[in-house]
C-alpha positions in Angstrom: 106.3 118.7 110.5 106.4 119.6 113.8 108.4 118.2 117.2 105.7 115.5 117.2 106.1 114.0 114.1 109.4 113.9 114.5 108.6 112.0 117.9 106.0 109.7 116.4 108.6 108.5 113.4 111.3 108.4 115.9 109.0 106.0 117.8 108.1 104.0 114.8 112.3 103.2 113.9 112.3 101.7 117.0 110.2 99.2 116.3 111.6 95.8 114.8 110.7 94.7 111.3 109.4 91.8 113.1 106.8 93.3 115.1 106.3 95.6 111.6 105.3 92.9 110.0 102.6 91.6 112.8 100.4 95.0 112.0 97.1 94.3 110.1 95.2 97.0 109.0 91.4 95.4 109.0 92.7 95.5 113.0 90.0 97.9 115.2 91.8 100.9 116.7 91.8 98.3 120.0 93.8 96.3 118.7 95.9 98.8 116.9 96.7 100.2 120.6 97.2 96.8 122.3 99.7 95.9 119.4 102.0 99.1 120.1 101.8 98.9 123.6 102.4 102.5 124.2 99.1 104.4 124.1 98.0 105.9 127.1 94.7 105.5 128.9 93.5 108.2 127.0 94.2 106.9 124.2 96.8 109.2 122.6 100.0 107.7 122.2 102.4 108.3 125.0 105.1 109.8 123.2 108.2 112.6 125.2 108.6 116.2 123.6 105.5 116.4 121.9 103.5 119.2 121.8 99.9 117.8 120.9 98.5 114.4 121.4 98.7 111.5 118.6 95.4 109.7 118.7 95.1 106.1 116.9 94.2 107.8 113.1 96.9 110.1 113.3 99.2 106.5 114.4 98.0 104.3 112.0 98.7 106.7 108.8 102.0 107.5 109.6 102.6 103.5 110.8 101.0 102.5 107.0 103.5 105.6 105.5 106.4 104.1 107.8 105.9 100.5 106.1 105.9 101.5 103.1 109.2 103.5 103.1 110.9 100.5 104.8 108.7 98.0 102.1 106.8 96.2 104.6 103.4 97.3 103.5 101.0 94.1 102.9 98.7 96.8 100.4 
């Protein structure tokens, strides 16, 4: 792991268990980004102290790991 990662799951225990639960994974990577909110124009996510960008594939399997660990996976 580097600084990132630790950035991108930081990012992710922010979120509520509410908005958690709204994530569908049939969603297109659009939607993905509109859900989050925080992906830049670019579309990498906007995250501080990182050292490379997080695009959408990177996000969405560490966001489908994340809900697993706190057991909020639909799969």
């Amino acid at each position: 792991m580097d600084e990132t990662d630790v950035s991108l799951r930081a990012h992710l225990t922010r979120l509520s268990d509410e908005h958690l639960a709204g994530y569908d994974p049939s969603w297109t990577d659009d939607k993905v980004i509109e859900w989050d909110g925080n992906f830049r124009s670019d579309g990498n996510l906007f995250l501080v102290c990182c050292e490379r960008d997080v695009d959408v594939q990177e996000f969405r399997r560490v966001l489908e790991e994340h809900l697993r660990y706190r057991g909020l996976s639909k799969a």
